[in-house]
C-alpha positions as CSV (number, residue, x, y, z in Angstrom):
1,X,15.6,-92.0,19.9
2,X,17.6,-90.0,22.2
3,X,19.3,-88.3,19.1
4,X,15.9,-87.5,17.9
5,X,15.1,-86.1,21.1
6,X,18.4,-84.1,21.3
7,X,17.8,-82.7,17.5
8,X,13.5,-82.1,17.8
9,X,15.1,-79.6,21.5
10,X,18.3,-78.4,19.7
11,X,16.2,-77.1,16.4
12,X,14.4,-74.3,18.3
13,X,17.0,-72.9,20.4
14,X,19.7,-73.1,17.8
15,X,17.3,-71.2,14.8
16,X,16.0,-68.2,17.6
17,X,19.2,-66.3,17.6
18,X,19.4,-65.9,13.9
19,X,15.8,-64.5,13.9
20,X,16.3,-62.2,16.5
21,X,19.8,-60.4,14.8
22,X,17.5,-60.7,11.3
23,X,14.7,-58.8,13.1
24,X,17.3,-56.1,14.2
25,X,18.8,-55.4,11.3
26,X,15.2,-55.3,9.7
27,X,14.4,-52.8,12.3
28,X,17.5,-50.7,12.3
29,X,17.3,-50.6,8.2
30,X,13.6,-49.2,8.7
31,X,14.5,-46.5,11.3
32,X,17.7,-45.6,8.7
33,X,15.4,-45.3,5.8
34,X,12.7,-43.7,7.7
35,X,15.3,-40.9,8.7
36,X,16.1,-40.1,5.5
37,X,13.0,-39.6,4.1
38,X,12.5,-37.1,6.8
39,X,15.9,-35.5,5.8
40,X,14.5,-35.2,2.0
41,X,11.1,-34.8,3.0
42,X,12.5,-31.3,5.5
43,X,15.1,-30.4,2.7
44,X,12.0,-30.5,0.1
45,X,10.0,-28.4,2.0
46,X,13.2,-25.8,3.0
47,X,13.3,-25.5,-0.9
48,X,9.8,-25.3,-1.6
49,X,9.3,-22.4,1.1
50,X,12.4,-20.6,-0.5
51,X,11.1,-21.1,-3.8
52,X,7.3,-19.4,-2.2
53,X,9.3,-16.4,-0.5
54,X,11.3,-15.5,-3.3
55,X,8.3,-15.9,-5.8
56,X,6.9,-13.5,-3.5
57,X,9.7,-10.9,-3.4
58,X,9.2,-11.0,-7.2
59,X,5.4,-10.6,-7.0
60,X,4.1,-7.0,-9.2
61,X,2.4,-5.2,-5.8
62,X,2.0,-1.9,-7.5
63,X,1.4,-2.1,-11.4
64,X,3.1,0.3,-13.7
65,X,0.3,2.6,-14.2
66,X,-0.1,3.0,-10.4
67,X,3.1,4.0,-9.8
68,X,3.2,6.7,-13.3
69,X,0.2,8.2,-12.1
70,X,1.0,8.8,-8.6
71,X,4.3,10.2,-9.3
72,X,3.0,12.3,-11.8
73,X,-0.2,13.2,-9.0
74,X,2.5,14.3,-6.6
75,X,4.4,16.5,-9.3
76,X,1.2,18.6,-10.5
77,X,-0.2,18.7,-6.2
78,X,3.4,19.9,-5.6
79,X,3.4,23.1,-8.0
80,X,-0.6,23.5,-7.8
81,X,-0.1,24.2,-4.2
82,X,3.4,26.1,-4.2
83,X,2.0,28.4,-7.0
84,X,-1.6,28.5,-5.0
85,X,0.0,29.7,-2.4
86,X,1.5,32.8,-4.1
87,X,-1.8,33.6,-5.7
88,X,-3.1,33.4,-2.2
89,X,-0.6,36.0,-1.3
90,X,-1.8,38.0,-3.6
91,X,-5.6,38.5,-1.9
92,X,-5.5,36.7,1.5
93,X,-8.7,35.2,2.3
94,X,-7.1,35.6,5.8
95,X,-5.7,39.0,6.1
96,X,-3.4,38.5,9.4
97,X,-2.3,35.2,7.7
98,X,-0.1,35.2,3.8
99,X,2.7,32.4,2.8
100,X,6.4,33.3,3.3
101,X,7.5,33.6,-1.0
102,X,10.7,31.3,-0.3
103,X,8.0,28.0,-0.4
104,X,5.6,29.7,-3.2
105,X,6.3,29.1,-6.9
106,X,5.7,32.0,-9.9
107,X,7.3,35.1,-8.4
108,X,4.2,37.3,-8.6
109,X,1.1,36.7,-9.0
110,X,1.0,36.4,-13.1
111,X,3.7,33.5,-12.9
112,X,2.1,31.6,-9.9
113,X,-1.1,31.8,-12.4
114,X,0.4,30.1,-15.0
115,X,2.2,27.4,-13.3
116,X,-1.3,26.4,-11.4
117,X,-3.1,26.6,-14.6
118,X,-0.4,24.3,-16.5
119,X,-0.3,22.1,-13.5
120,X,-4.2,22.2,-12.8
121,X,-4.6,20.4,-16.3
122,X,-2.3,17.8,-15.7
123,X,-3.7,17.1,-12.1
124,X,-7.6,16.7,-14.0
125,X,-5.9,14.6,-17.3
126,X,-3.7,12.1,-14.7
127,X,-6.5,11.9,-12.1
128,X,-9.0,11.0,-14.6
129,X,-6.8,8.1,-16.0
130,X,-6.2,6.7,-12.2
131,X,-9.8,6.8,-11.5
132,X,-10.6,4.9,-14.6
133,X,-8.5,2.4,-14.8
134,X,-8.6,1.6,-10.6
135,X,-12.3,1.3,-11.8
136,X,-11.8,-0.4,-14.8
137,X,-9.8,-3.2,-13.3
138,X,-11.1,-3.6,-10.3
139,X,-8.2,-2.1,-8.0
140,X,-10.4,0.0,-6.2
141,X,-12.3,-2.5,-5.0
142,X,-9.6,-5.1,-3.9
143,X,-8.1,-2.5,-2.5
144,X,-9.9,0.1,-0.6
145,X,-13.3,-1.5,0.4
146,X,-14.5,-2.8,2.7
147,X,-13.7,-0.4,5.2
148,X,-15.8,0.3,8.5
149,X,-15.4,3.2,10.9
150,X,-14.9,0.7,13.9
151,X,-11.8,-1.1,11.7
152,X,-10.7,2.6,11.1
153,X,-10.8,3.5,14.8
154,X,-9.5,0.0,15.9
155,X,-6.5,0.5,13.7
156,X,-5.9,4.2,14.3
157,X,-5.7,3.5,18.0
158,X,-3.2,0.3,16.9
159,X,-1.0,3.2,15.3
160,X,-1.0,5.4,18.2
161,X,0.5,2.3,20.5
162,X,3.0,1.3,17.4
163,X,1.2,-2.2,17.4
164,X,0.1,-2.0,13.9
165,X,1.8,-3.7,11.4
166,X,3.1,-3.3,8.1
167,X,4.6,-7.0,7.1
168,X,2.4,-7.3,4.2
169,X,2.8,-4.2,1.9
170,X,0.5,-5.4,-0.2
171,X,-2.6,-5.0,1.7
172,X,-4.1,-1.8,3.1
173,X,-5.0,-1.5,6.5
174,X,-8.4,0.3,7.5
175,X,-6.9,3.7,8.1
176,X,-5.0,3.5,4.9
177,X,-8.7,2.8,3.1
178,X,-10.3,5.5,4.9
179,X,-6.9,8.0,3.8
180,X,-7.2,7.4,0.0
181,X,-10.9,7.4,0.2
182,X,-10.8,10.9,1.2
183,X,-7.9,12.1,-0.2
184,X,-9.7,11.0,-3.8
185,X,-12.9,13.1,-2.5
186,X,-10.3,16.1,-1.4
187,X,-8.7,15.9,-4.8
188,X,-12.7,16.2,-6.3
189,X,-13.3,18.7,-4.4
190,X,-10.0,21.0,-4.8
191,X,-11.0,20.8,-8.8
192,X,-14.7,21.3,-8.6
193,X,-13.9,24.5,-6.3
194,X,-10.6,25.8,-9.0
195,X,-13.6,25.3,-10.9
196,X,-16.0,28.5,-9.7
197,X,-13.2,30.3,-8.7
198,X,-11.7,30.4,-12.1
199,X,-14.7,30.3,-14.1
200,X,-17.2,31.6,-12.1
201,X,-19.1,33.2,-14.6
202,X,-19.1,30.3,-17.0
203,X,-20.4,27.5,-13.9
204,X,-23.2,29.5,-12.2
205,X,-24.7,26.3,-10.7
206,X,-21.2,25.1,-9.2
207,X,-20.6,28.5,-8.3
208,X,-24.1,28.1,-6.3
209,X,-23.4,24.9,-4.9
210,X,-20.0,25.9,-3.3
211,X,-22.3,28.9,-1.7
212,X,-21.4,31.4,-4.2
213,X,-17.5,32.9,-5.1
214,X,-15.7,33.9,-2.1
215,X,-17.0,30.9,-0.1
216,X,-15.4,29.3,-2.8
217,X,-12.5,30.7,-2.3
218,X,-12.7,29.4,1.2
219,X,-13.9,25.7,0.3
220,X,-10.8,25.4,-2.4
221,X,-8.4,26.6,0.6
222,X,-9.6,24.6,3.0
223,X,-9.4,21.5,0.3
224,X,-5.7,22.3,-0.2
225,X,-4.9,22.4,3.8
226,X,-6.4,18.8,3.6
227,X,-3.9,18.0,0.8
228,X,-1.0,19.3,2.2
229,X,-1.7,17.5,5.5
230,X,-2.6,14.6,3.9
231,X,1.0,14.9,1.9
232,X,3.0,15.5,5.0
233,X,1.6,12.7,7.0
234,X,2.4,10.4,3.8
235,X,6.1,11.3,4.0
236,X,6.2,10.3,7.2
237,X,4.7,7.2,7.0
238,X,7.3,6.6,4.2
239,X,10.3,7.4,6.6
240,X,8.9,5.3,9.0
241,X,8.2,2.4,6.5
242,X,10.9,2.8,3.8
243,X,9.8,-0.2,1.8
244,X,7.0,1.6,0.7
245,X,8.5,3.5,-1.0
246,X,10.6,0.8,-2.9
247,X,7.0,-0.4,-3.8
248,X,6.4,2.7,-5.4
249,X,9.4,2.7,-7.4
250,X,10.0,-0.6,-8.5
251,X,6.6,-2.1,-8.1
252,X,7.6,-4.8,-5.4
């Protein structure tokens, strides 16, 4: 009886140790495996935001025929305004005011005429095929609307502090919409005034509408200041944002 005794208290006590060190190593064999499922799970996500960043990097921003066209848009607006400038010379709107000849192309005023006219063309055939196929695949509209005069005062302002950004290249910001919008109505504007100037005779109704030959004259001029400006605040914006102009060249 005694030894029954002695066995039924001895059974208890003598079984609780082993449970307790099997409970331990249970528990420490969870906390290892849980640790390195966290170490895979953090390593799979490293690779998979690698794998996302550089996919990006490869990502087509600018499509081939964007970056033709505007090259060959800044060609023909680099000679149509260099040998404008020498016909210009040639009969000043603004007598107190001519271009020095070192920056105007033709050398007189026959040459100047034949470079504008050879450049004029391209200007209408490559501006024509940008239009239409910004139109035609929808560019135009992913890209440059909406746009709102508040969100293009809001960001102008954000440019004059130097708090607006340029991370993501790929997306214009208001005062980039509002730029190409009206450097695309400039650009109409330059051709539809070239227009009456040079064919005045033959366009009596656009001649009317730009309020008749030698405010024509003055409308074309004033069209090509916008350009230029236009140009020369683009360069800048390129010096100050190189990568832009990576993503001109090589599309990404």
């Amino acid at each position: 009886m005694e030894a029954q005794k002695h066995q039924t208290a001895y059974t208890p006590h003598s079984s609780e140790p082993s449970e307790r060190i099997h409970d331990k190593k249970v528990i420490e064999q969870s906390c290892v495996h849980q640790s390195r499922v966290a170490k895979i799970s953090s390593r799979s996500h490293l690779r998979n935001s690698t794998y996302e960043e550089a996919s990006l990097g490869q990502q087509t921003v600018q499509p081939g025929w964007v970056r033709i066209t505007h090259w060959i848009n800044a060609l023909a607006v680099v000679v149509m305004v260099t040998s404008g400038w020498q016909i210009y010379d040639a009969s000043p709107i603004f007598k107190s005011f001519t271009f020095p000849a070192s920056i105007t192309l033709g050398g007189w005023l026959g040459g100047a005429l034949q470079w504008h006219f050879a450049a004029m063309w391209l200007l209408v055939a490559n501006f024509t095929v940008y239009i239409a196929l910004n139109v035609a695949t929808g560019r135009f509209r992913r890209k440059l609307w909406p746009v709102s005069p508040k969100r293009v005062i809001a960001d102008a302002l954000a440019a004059l502090r130097g708090k607006l950004s340029h991370d993501d290249l790929a997306q214009y910001n208001a005062v980039q919409k509002f730029a190409y919008l009206a450097v695309i109505a400039d650009i109409v504007i330059v051709i539809l005034s070239g227009l009456a100037v040079w064919k005045s005779v033959q366009f009596p109704l656009l001649r009317t509408l730009m309020g008749g030959y030698d405010s024509a004259r003055v409308v074309h001029f004033l069209a090509m200041s916008f350009l230029v400006a236009f140009f020369v605040l683009h360069v800048v914006m390129v010096a100050l944002v190189p990568r832009s102009l990576l993503l001109m060249i090589r599309g990404r």
